[in-house]
C-alpha positions, -999 to +999 in steps of 0.1 A: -462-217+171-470-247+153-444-262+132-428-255+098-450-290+080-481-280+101-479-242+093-483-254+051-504-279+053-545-277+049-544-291+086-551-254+098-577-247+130-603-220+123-602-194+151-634-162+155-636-136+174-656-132+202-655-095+211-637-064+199-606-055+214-564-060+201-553-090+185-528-096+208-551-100+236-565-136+244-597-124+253-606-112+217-605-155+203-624-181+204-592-204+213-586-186+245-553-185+225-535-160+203-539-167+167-510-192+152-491-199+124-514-219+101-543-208+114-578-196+096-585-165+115-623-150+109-633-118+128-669-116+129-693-092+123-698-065+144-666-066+159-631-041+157-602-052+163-568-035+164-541-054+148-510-047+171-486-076+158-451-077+143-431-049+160-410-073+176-399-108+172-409-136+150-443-129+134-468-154+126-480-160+089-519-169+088-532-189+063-565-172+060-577-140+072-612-131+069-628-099+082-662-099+082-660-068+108-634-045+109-594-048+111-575-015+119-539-014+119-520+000+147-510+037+142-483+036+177-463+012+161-448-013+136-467-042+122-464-069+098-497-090+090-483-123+071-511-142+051-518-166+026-550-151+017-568-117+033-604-114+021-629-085+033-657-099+029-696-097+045-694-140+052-680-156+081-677-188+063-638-196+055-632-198+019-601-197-001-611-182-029-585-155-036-599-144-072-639-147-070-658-135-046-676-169-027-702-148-019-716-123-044-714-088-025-746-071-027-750-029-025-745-017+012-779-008+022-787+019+048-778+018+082-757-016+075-718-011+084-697-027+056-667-054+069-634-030+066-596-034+064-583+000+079-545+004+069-544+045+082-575+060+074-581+092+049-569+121+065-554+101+091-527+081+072-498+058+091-472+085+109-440+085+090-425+076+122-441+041+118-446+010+092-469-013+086-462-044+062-490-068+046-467-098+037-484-128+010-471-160+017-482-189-003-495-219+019-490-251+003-529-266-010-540-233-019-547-225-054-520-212-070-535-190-095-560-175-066-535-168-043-516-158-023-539-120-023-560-095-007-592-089-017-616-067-009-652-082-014-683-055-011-663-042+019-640-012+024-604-016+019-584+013+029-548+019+031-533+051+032-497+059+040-481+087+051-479+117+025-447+128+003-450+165-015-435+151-046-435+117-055-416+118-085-397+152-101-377+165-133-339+161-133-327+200-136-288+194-152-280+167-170-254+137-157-226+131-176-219+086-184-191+071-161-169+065-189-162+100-196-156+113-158-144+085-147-168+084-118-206+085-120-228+113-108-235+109-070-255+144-064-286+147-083-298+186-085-338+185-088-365+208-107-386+203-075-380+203-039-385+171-026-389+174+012-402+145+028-375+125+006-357+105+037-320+090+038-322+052+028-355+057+000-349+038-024-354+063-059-350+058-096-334+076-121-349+069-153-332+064-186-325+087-214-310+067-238-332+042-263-328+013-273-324+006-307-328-029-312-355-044-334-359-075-320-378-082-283-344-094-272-337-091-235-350-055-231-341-059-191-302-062-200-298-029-216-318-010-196-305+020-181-332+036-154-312+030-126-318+025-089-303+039-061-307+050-023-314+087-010-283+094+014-293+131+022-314+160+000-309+201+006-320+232-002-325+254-031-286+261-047-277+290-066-285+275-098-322+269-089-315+236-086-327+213-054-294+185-046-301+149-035-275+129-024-269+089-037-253+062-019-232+051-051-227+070-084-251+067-116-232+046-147-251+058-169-259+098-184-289+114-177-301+141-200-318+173-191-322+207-208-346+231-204-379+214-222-365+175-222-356+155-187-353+126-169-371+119-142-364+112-104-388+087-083-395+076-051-402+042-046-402+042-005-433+041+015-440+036+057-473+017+045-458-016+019-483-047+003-458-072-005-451-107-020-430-131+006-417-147-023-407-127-052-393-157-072-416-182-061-456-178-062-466-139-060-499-124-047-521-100-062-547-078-049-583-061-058-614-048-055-645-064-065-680-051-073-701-028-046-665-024-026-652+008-011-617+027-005-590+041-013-552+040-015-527+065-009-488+064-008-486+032+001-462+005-018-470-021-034-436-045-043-431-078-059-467-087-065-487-097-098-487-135-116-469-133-149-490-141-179-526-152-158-550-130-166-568-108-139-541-113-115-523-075-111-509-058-086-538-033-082-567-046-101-601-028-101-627-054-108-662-053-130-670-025-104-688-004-129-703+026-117-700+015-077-665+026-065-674+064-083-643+087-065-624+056-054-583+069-058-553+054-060-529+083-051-491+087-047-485+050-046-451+033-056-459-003-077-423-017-087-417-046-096-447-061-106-450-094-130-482-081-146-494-045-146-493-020-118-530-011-118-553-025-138-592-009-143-614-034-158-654-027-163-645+003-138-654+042-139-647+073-123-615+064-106-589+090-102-549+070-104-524+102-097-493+108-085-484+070-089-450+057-096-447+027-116-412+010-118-405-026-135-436-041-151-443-074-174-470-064-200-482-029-191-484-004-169-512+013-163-539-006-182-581-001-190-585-038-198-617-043-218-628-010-235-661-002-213-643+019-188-651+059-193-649+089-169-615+076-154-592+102-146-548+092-147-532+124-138-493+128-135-482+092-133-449+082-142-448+046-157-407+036-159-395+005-173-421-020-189-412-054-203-429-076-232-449-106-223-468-130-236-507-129-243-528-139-220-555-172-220-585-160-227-579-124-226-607-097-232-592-082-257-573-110-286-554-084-305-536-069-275-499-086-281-489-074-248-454-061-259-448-034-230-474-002-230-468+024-202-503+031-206-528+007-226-564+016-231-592+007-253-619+030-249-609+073-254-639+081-231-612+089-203-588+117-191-552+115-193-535+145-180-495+151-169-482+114-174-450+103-181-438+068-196-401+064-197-379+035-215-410+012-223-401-018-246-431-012-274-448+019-264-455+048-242-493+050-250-510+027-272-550+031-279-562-004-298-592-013-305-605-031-338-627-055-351-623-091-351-638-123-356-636-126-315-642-092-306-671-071-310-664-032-306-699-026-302-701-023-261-720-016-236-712+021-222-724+046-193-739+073-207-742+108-189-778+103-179-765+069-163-783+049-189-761+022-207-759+020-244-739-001-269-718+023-292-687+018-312-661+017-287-633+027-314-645+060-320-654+075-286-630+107-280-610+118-251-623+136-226-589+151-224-556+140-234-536+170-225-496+174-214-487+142-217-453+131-225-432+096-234-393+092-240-368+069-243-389+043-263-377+018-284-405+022-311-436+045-302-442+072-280-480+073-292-499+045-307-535+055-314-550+025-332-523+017-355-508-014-368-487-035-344-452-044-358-453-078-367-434-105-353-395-102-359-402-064-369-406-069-411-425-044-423-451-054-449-458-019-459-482-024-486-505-049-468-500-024-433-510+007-455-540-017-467-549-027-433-547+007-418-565+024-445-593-004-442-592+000-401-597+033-404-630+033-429-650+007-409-645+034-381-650+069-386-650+095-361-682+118-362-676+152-373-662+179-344-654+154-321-621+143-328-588+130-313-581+158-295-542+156-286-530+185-269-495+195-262-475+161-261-441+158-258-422+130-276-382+123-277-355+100-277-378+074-296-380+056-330-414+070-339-431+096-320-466+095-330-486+066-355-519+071-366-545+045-378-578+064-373-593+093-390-605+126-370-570+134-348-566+170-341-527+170-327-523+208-309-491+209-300-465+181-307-430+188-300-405+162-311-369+157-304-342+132-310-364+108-327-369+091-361-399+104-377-426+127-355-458+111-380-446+078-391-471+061-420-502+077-408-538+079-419-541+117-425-580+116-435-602+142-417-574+150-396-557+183-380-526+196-374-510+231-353-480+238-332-459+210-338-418+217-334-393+187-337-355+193-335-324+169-342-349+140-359-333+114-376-351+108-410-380+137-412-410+150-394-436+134-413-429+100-428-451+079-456-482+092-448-514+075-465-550+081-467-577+056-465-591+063-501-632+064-509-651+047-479-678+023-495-705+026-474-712-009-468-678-001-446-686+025-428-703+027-398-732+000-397-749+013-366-757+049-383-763+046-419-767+084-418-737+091-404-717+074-421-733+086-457-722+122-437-685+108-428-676+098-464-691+134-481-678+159-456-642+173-444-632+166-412-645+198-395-613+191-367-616+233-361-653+237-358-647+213-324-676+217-300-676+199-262-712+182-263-705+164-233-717+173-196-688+173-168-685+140-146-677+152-109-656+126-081-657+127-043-622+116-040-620+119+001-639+131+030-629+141+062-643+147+094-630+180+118-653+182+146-681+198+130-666+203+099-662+183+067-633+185+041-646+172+010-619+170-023-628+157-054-618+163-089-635+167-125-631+149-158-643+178-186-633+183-222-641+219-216-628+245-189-653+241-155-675+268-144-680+255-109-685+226-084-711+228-059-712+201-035-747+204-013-754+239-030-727+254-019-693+265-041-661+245-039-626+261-047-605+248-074-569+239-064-558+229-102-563+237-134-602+247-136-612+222-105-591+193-119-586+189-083-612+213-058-618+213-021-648+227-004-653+225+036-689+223+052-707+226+086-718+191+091-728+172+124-702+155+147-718+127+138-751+108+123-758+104+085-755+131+058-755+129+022-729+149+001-741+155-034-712+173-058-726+185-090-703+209-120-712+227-145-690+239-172-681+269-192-706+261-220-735+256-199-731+218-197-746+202-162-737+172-149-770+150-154-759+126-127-739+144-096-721+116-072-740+112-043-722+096-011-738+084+021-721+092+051-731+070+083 
């Protein structure tokens, strides 16, 4: 070990491999030596080695890591890798660069193995039995706005821990506040069994109680999600109910009835990224560009640098079309001083099953309004703070108050999620003109062309059984005004504002808004409007405000909506944008818009115009078999997946998640090509092709 000064000083020797073989064999270094604290390690192309380090006594922390080859984790034991910077990456020259890429990673051409960080493997995660810990340390000299991080460079980055059935569930019966038992709740019972759950998790409880304060204020303070530790969970009771066991009683109540709950997380992992330091200078980590992997119940604690942009706790990168079927699945991000994943000039990823606890900013978060064909299916995002803007952030108009999710382009699929106790909102869609910000972007198309188009009036793919409670103003934000600062209300210059928003960007006829069964309570407003074209089927509302608060009602629809026990009424000041001069209207389509301003909305004469986009979310290898899984993103039920010709079997919801297994070779190259077609004769113009080596 070399001492506590040289260990964070720039002082640091480089050490290669020379062979494959474990890291804690001298034969696999260039030093003749294990790897020290302080030390640059690089492990060369060509070469796997097994990192077997950390199960027992002191472990060193490396200032640099670079894998150029491949790194596998141990699966017969603990580990803990401890670095100041872990980069997959194609160059074996040591860099520091912990943001960047020094080298710009090209497309993975054929026959070329890509470097690879293997943390489990898909469908061979970590056993539960074992953990493995990636620890960043901050090394004094490094940048502190780079790192500490991992990031994954035009490599493959996967980590994958072992799976949970459930990650999060519904609270069946309701738990009564401290003050009027006299003792808190310390049995849970559970809409869900939740069998994998182990004694000592840590789980969350979230909070069904809203604050009411109009000012930012310390939102933390008077939070009530609570936190607590699994002591034992059991089998179905009479009731219907599944019990789990806490260490310590709840303080607080926790409502559930039979259509309005809290929910019940897991935050505990065997596979954990971490920060060393929580309160001194966290990491961060990402992909970049041409990279590869996935992530799968795995944890991800304490990371994320508050207010610098681009530094999250899972950030996808500017990787446009090229990580197509890359997942983040069943992953626990807590903690986190600036989002838990970010997707930023990114498609086709599928983010389900996540738990997000504790986050500055936002949650979940599509960061610059290019991103389509992404799929977020039953996340829960719990707790979110206000922040500050950020420098130089895509977006200027994003204030950054606290969004579970935050998005500004439709052109996606959200599907299941829950936000929970979020300071400013539970979903907020914003995207507007400004001096600094041009909505006209860049966008995939279905043929795989790229056009520019008007970014503010792209529809959902689907936006379907979502739901948002406990929030301190809205549950659903969709291109509205932002309160101002101090929360006075202006209304006639926000009614002018929205009204003038809303005619610079209209909606073509039949292709609307399309909200579908939301569910919105315990809030001050549960849905605000400030765009034309919404069809809202099915909106139930309860113990809120107002269910439309000072919406634009223009060329919009409404069916099925139910609110019960609201505060002032259902629909509250609502306001239409008036005549539309056409100078206002849409200046890329002078015929459309002369079309918009004449004709009603048409919301019921909706027609899905768009093909299906198909994801190879994991593939497998049994012998001579192949298990391929994937999922769709549709506006419109899915006839059928065929991956290679042949039929795939839906395991959700008209193949919102399908399976298919093949005959394949042991080994060698094959190409998987997954192609859908749905119900209205729609087919997929560009199917996802993946190489297999």
């Amino acid at each position: 070990m070399l001492s506590e000064e040289a260990a964070f000083s720039n002082d640091s020797k480089t050490i290669f491999s020379t062979q494959s073989g474990r890291w804690s064999s001298k034969e696999t270094w260039s030093s003749g030596n294990l790897p020290e604290t302080g030390d640059r390690v690089v492990i060369r192309s060509g070469h796997h080695v097994i990192y077997d380090i950390g199960h027992q006594g002191r472990t060193p922390s490396f200032r640099l890591v670079q894998i150029a080859g491949e790194l596998e984790f141990a699966t017969d034991q603990n580990t803990l890798l401890e670095a100041g910077l872990i980069t997959i990456i194609s160059s074996e020259d040591p860099s520091e660069e912990g943001f960047d890429c020094h080298a710009t990673p090209p497309p993975v051409g054929e026959g070329r193995r890509r470097p690879a960080l293997y943390v489990g493997k898909p469908g061979a995660p970590l056993p539960a039995e074992y953990t493995a810990k990636i620890r960043l340390r901050y090394f004094e000299g490094m940048n502190k706005l780079s790192c500490p991080a991992l990031v994954c460079c035009g490599g493959r980055m996967e980590i994958h821990g072992q799976p949970i059935a459930r990650t999060w569930v519904k609270l069946k019966r309701s738990v009564n506040p401290v003050e009027s038992t006299g003792r808190g709740a310390t049995t849970l019972s559970l809409m869900e069994n939740v069998e994998g759950w182990k004694e000592g998790d840590q789980v969350i409880v979230t909070s069904t109680h809203r604050q009411r304060d109009r000012e930012d204020g310390d939102f933390l303070s008077s939070a009530q999600t609570e936190v607590r530790r699994v002591v034992r969970t059991g089998s179905q009771d009479f009731t219907g109910g599944y019990p789990l066991t806490l260490d310590k009683p709840l303080q607080h109540a926790h409502f559930a009835d039979e259509n309005f709950q809290a929910e019940v997380a897991n935050l505990t992992r065997n596979v954990v990224v971490e920060s060393a330091e929580p309160d001194g200078v966290r990491g961060h980590t990402m992909y970049h560009r041409h990279s590869a992997g996935s992530i799968s119940y795995a944890e991800f604690r304490h990371l994320g640098k508050r207010d610098e942009l681009g530094r999250y706790s899972i950030h996808f990168h500017l990787c446009g079309e090229t990580m197509r079927g890359s997942s983040v699945i069943g992953a626990s991000i807590w903690d986190s001083h600036n989002r838990w994943i970010t997707i930023h000039g990114t498609n086709a990823l599928v983010i389900r099953d996540c738990v997000g606890y504790k986050s500055v900013g936002h949650g979940y978060f599509l960061e610059d309004g290019t991103e389509v064909n992404n799929i977020l299916d039953h996340n829960l995002a719990a707790l979110v703070f206000p922040a500050k803007t950020q420098k130089d952030q895509v977006v200027p108009f994003d204030l950054n108050r606290g969004a579970g999710f935050w998005w500004a382009n439709c052109h996606n699929q959200f599907t299941r999620n829950v936000a929970a106790e979020c300071a400013e909102y539970g979903y907020r869609f914003e995207n507007k003109k400004t001096a600094d910000f041009d909505p006209i972007l860049s966008v995939r198309q279905p043929d795989g062309s790229v056009k520019s188009v008007d970014t503010r009036i792209l529809p959902f793919i689907r936006f379907e059984g979502n739901e948002a409670h406990t929030m301190r103003f809205f549950c659903l934000n969709l291109r509205g005004i932002a309160r101002p600062e101090g929360g006075r209300l202006n209304f006639v210059e926000q009614n002018q504002t929205l009204a003038r928003e809303a005619a610079e960007a209209l909606p073509p006829n039949g292709t609307p808004f399309w909200i579908k069964d939301f569910k919105a309570w315990e809030a001050n407003w549960s849905v605000h409007l400030g765009t034309t074209g919404v069809f809202i089927d099915g909106l139930n509302s309860y113990r809120c405000d107002v269910a439309i608060w000072r919406s634009v009602m223009d060329r919009s629809g409404f069916r099925r909506m139910t609110s019960r026990e609201m505060r002032v009424n259902d629909i509250h000041g609502p306001i239409s944008m008036g005549a539309v001069p056409t100078s206002t209207a849409s200046e890329n389509d002078e015929g459309y818009a002369y079309e918009a301003r004449l004709q009603p909305a048409s919301v019921s004469s909706f027609k899905d115009q768009l093909p299906p986009v198909t994801v190879i979310t994991s593939i497998v290898r049994q012998g001579q078999l192949l298990k391929v899984c994937g999922s769709v993103a549709d506006t419109s039920d899915i006839r059928h997946v065929l991956v290679n010709g042949q039929k795939a079997r839906s395991l959700r919801g008209s193949f919102a998640e399908w399976e298919i297994v093949l005959e394949a070779p042991a080994s060698g190259p094959m190409e998987l090509t997954a192609i859908s077609e749905d119900i209205n004769g729609h087919i997929e113009q560009t199917p996802h092709i993946v190489r297999l080596d």
